[in-house]
C-alpha positions in Angstrom: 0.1 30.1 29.9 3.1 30.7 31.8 3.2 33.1 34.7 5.4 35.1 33.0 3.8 35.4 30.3 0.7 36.3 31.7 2.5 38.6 33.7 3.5 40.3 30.8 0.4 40.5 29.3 -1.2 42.4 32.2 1.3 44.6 31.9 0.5 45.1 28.5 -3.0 45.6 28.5 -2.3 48.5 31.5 0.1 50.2 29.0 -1.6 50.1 25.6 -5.4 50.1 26.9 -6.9 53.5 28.8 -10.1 53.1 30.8 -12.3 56.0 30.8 -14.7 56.6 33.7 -17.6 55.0 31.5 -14.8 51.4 32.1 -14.6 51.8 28.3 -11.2 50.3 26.9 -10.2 52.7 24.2 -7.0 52.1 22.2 -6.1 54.8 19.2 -7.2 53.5 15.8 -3.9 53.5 14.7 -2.5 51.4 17.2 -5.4 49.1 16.5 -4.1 48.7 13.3 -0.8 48.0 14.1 -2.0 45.1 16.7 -4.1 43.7 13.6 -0.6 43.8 11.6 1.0 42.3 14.5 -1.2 39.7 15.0 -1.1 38.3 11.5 2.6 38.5 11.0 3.1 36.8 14.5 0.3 34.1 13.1 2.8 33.7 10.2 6.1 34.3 11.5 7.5 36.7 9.2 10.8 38.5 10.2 10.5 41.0 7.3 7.3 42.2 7.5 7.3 42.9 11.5 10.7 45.5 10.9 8.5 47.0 8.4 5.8 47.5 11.2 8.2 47.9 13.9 10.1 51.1 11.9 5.9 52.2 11.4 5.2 51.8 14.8 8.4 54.1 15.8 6.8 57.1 13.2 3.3 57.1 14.5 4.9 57.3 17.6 7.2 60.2 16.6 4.2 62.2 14.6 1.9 61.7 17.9 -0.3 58.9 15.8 -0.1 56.6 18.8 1.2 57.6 22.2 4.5 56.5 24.0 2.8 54.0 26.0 1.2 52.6 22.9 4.1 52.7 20.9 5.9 50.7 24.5 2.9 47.5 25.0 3.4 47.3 20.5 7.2 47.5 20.6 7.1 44.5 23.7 5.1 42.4 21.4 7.8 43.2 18.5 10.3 42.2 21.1 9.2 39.3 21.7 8.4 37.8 18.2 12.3 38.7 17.5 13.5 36.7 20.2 11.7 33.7 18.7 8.6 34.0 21.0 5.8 34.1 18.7 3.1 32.3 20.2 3.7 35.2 23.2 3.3 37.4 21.0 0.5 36.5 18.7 -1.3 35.9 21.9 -0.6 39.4 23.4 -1.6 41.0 20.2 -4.9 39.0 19.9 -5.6 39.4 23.4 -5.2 43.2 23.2 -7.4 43.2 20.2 -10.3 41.4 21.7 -10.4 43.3 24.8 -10.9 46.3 22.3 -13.8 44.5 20.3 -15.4 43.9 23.3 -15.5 47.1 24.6 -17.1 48.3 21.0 
């Protein structure tokens, strides 16, 4: 992985992920969702179907669904996919999502 990259992941995971004083990650469940949704239309490259999630992503932000800093760490990851990086991005969105399993 390139420094970058990794560097941006970090960066990520400090936005989107909260640590309680227990060390739990916690993410909201519905920016869960939308890194499952990421994560498969990265996996498959689909252009159309990230706006979709992209426009959602904006909404649950707006209706207090997800916070800002959720809605920020998601929106990188739609970011990069539309400037053509998505193996970055699948692997920030999976990364994310594991580090949330594991702290289930």
């Amino acid at each position: 992985m390139h420094s970058y990259t990794r560097k941006r992941l970090l960066a990520l995971l400090a936005l989107v992920l909260t640590t309680g004083c227990s060390g739990a990650v916690e993410t909201s469940p519905a920016a869960y969702e939308h890194l499952k949704s990421l994560y498969q239309i990265t996996n498959q490259r689909n252009s159309e179907t990230l706006e979709l999630v992209a426009s959602k992503i904006k909404s649950d932000q707006e209706s207090g669904k997800i916070t800002s800093a959720e809605a920020e760490s998601l929106l990188e990851i739609v970011g990069d996919a539309r400037n053509g990086e998505w193996k970055a991005a699948n692997g920030a969105a999976r990364e994310l999502m594991e580090a949330q399993l594991r702290a289930n």
